[in-house]
N, C-alpha and C positions, 0 to 999 in steps of 0.2 A: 457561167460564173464558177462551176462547182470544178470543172475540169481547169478553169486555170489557178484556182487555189489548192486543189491538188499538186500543179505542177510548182507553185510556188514551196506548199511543205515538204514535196519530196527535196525541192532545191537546198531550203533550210535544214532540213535532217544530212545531206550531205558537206555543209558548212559547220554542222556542230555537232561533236559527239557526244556535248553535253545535252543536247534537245533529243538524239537515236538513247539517249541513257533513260530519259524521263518515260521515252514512249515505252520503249523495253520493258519497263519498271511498272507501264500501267498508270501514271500519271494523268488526269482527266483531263489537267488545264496543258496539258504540252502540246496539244492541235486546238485548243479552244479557237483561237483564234483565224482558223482558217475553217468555210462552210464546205464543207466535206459530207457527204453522203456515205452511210453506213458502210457499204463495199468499201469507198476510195479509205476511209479512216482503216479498217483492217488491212487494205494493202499499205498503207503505211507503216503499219504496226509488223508488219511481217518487212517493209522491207529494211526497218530500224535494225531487225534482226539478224540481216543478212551479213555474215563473214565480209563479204564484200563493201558493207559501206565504211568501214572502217578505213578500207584502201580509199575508197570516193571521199572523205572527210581528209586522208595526208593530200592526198593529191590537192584537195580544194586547197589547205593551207600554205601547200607547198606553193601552189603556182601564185598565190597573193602575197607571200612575202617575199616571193623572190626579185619583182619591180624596187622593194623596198632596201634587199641586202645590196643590189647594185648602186642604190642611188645614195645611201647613207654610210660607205663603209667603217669613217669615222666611229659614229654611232654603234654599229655592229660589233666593232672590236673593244669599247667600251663596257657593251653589255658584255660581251664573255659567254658565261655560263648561264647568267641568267636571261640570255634570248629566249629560251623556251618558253621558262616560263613568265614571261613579260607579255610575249607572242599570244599565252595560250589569255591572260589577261586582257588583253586588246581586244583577240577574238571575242572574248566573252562581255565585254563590254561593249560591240561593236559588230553583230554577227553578220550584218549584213553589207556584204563588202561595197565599194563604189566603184564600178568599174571604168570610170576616169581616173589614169593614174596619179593623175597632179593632186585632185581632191584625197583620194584614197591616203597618199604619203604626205599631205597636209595636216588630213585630223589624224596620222597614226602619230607626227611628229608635236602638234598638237599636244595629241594624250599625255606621249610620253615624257614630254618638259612639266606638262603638270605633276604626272607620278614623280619625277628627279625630285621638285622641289617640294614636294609634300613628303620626300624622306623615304619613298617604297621602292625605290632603285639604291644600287650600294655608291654608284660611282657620282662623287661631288662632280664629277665636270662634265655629266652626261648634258646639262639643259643647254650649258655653253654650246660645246660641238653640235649638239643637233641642231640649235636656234643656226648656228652658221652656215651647216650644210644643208638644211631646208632654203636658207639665204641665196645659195648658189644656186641651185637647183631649181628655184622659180626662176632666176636671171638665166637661167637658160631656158627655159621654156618659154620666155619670150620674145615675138618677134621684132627686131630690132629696126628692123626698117617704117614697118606699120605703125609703134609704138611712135616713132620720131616724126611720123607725118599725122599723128594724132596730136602731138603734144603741139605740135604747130597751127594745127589747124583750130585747138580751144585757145589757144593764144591768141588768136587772131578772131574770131568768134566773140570771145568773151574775156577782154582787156581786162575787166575788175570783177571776175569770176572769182570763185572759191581758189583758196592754196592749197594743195595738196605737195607731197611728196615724187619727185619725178618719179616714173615708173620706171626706169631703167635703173635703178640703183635700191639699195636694200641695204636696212641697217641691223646691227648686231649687237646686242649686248653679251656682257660678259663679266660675270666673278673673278677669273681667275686671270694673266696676264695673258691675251693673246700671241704673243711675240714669243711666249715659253711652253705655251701650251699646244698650239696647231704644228709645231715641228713635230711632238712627241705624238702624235696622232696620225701625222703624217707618214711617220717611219715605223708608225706600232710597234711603241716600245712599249713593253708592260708594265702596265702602272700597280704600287700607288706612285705617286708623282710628289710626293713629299715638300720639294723645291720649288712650284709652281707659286709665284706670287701671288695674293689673290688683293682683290677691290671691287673698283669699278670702271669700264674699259670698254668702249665702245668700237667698232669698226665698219665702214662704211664701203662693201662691195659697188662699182662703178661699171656699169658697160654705157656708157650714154656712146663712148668712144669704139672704135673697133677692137682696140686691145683691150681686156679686161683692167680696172683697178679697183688696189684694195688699199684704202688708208686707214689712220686711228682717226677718231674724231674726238676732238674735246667733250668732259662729261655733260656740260649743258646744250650744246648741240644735238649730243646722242641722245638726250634725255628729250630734248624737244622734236625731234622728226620720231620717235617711238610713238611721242602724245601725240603727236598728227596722225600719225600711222590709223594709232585707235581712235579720230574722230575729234581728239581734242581741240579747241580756239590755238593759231600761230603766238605762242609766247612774243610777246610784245618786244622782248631783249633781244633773241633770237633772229628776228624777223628779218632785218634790214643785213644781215652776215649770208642767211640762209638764200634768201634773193639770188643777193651778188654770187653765192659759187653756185647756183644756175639750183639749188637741189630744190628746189618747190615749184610748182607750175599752175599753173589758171586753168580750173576746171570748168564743166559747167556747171552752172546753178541746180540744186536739186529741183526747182521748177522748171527746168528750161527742156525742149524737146532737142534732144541731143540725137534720134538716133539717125536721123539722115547723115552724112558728112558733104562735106563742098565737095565740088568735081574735081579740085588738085588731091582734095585726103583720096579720094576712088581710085584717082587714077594712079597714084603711089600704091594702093592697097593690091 
């Protein structure tokens, strides 16, 4: 045990140059939690010290936000100036990376719609663009083939099954006027954006089809596949609209043993 919680804190001292700061410093609780043997705690402490992990700490950062600058550039040219230190806030609220990339740029995208709308980022239309470009970015990470012979197969399973939202499509809310805002994002113009309409505006990413689409969705629509999203009862107004354009589907029952599939879902999979 001793030797893999060594390898865990040295792994953590090169993820944070704020944890190589505390040891540096002589800090008691900044290995508490790893059961360390007198030796392994002083080689830590010596190798907090080292010129060297400061390289091992860019590097670490380096190579976890880089998944992130490609997949959100939107977002990135938003921040500006203040990538760093957003980045260095993330880190620190988060030091331990996921190294599945989907989750990793989930909860960074995640965090940082909370920071926008809690006022600690400067750009009003940070939560927008990122809620949209996280939107795209799971539709493409998923399988479209498999996705469609699943949605078929709980259809067929469980007629009067729960509603959920189709998986191949994703909705987006939005403050400010999508229609004036995703051009100017697109061609990274620099903002501020003074002229952006702002309300409420909803957009609904579509891949069910081979060509991607992207529409506006009216504001009670948007607002009801968002509460579904989160778990919430199918709005009763809602329900019989959402049906017909195909965007809810029959899941299984949270009691029901779902993880076999038939032999047609297999043999598609």
């Amino acid at each position: 045990m001793s030797l893999l919680a060594f390898q865990r804190a040295l792994a953590a001292l090169a993820a944070s140059p704020e944890l190589c700061r505390r040891v540096r410093t002589g800090d008691p609780a900044a290995l508490s939690a790893y059961e360390l043997t007198p030796l392994e705690h002083r080689r830590l402490v010596s190798a907090a010290g080292q010129p060297g992990m400061a390289v091992n700490c860019t590097l670490h950062r380096s190579n976890r936000i880089s998944s992130i600058l490609n997949l959100l550039p939107g977002t990135i040219h938003l921040l500006g100036k203040e990538l760093r230190p957003v980045a260095d806030r993330f880190w620190a609220r988060h030091p331990n990376p996921d190294f599945t990339t989907r989750r990793e740029v989930r909860r960074f995208c995640g965090w940082l719609m909370d920071e926008a709308r809690a006022g600690r980022i400067a750009s009003p239309f940070l939560a927008d663009v990122t809620g949209w470009e996280l939107a795209q970015y799971e539709l493409r990470m998923v399988s479209r083939k498999r996705t469609l012979a699943r949605v078929a197969d709980d259809a067929e399973r469980w007629p009067d099954g729960p509603l959920a939202v189709h998986p191949l499509v994703r909705v987006a809310a939005f403050r400010h006027d999508p229609d004036v805002l995703l051009p100017l994002v697109a061609r990274k113009a620099p903002p501020p954006w003074d002229d952006v309409p702002t309300g409420e505006f909803y957009r609904l990413a579509d891949v069910r089809e081979p060509a991607r689409v992207v529409a506006p969705l009216d504001v009670p629509a948007g607002r009801a596949l968002l509460a579904i999203e989160r778990g919430e009862p199918v709005p009763e107004d809602q329900r019989d609209a959402l049906l017909a354009a195909r965007l809810l589907v029959r899941i299984a029952p949270a009691s029901a043993d779902a993880t076999e599939p038939t032999p047609e879902l297999a043999a598609a999979v």
